[in-house]
N, C-alpha and C positions, 0 to 999 in steps of 0.2 A: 398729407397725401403727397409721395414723391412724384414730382412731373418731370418728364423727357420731354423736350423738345427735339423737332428734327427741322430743318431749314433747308429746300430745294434752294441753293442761291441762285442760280440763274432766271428757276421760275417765281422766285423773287422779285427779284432788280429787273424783271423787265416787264414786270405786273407795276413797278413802280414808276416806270418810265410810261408806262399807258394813262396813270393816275396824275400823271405829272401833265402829259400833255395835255388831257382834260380843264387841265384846274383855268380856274377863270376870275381867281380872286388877285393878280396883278402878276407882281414879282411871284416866281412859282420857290418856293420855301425851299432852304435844306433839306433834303430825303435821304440821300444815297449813304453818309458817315452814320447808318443805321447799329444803334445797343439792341442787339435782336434778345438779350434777355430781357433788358427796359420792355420792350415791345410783348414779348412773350406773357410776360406778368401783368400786363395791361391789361391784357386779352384775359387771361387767365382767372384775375382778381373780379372781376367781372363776369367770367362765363358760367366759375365755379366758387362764389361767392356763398361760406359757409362753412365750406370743406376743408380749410387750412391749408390747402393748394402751394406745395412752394417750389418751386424751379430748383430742380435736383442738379441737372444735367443739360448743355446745350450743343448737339450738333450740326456744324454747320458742312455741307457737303457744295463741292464747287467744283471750279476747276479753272486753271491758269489760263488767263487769254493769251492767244497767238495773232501776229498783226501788228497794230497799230502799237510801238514803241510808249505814246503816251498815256493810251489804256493800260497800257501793261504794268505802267509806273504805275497809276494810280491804283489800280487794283494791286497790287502788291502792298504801297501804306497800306490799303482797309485791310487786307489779311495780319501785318503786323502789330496795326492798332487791336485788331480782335483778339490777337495774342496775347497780348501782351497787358490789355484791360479787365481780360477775365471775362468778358461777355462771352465767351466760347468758350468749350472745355476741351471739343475735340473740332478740328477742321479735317474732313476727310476727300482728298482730291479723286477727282474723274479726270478725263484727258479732253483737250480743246483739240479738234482736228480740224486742218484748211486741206481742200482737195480741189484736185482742177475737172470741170462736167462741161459738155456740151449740150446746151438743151436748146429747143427750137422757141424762136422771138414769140413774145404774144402781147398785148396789150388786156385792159380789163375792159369786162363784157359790163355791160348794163346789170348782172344780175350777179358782178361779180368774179365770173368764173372768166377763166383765161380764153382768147379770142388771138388766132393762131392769125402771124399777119401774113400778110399775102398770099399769093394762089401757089407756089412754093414754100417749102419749109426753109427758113432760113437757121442757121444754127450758130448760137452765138456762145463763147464761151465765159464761163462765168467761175468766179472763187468761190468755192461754199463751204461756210464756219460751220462745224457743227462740236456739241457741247455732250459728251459721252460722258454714262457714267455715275450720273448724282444722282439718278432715280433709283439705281438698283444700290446704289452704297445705301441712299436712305431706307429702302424697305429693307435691306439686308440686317444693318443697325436696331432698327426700327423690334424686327422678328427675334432678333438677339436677346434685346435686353427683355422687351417682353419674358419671353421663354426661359428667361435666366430669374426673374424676379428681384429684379434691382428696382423696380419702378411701380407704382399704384396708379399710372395715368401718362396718357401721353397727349401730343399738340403736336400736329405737322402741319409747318407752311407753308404747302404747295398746292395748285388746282389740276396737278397733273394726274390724268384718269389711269394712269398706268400705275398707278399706286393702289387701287381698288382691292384687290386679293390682300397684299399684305396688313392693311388696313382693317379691312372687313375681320380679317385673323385675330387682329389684335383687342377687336373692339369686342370680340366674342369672350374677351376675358379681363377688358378693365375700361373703363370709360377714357372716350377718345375724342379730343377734336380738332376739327378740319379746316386750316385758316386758307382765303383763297387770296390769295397777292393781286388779284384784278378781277372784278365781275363775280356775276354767282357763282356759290359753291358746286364744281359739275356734279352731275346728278350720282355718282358713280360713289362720289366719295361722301356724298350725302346718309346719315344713321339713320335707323329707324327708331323715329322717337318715340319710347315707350315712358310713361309714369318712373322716375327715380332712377333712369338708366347711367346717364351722369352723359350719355354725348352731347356733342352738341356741334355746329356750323357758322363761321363766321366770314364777315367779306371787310378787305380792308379797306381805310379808306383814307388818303393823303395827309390828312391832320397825324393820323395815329401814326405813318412814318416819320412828319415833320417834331411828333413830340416827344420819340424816339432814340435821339441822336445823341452821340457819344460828344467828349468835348472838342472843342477846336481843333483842341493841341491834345496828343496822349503819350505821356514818356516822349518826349519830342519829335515824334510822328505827328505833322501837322495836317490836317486835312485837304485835299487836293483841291485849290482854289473854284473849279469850276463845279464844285461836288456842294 
């Protein structure tokens, strides 16, 4: 059975930095220098145990951070380690945009929800990252190879609900599943499980990134000390 992977990175890596903050068993483990095929087959050899299942294809959909100089170094090794190890077949970029907004001060309410300060609006301005992009390259890919018949099966790793159509499309013609990078699977991307359909739903959990990980050192791309 050929399997497609698809990798949202960002809803990724920061499902893993939720999982990370969680952890309460000391030093918090290597995660980040993530073999997202290691990790895919993990899943896989386990989900679809049986079937012969074997990781065809892996793509990874991202995008170049803007900002901070030493994110940007690191994030660049993990891109040419990925390259360059094989654990990827295709890296397909989205665009990182920083924009300047003015939005009014609030602190957090009791229940939560933002709580506007003072008896005027104060308006303070702020930088805001945003990460364009990787959802629609993935469901784009995703509806491709489906529809071209390069693949028996697929695995996407994201909890992001704006995948639901492309998904729901694909599962109506080959067994699909849905890995969430932090917390349950949303309800959205969730299959209906019938007797022998092959979907299925899984939640990741910090081990399975920490057991994951590519070597120290790859072609002499060495992994970002604080990673």
């Amino acid at each position: 059975m050929r399997v497609r992977v698809y990798v949202d990175g960002f809803n990724l890596y920061y499902g893993g930095k939720r999982l990370a903050a969680r952890h309460t068993g000391g030093k918090v483990p290597t995660w980040k220098w993530l073999d997202l095929r290691a990790l895919a087959s993990l899943i896989v050899e386990q989900r679809w145990m049986g079937r012969d299942a074997v990781i065809d294809h892996v793509t990874y959909c991202t995008a170049r951070v803007v900002g901070d100089p030493d994110n940007h170094a690191r994030q660049a090794a993990y891109l040419r380690a990925l390259a360059v190890s094989g654990t990827v077949d295709r890296i397909e970029f989205g665009l990182f945009k920083e924009r300047y907004r003015e939005l009014p001060r609030a602190t957090r309410g009791p229940d939560g929800g933002p709580v506007l300060a003072g008896r005027r609006l104060q308006m303070v301005g702020v930088s805001i990252r945003e990460e364009k992009g990787s959802d629609v390259n993935l469901a784009s890919h995703l509806l491709i190879d489906a529809l071209t018949g390069v693949m028996d099966a697929a695995v996407v790793i994201s909890n992001d609900s704006d995948l639901e159509f492309p998904v729901r499309e694909v599962r109506a013609r080959m067994p699909v599943g849905t890995v969430s990078p932090y917390g349950p699977v949303h309800g959205s991307l969730r299959p209906v499980m019938t007797p022998g359909c092959g979907h299925w739903f899984h939640q990741l959990d910090l081990a399975q990134l920490a057991a994951c990980q590519l070597p120290a050192e790859v072609v002499g791309i060495k992994r970002p000390r604080t990673w």
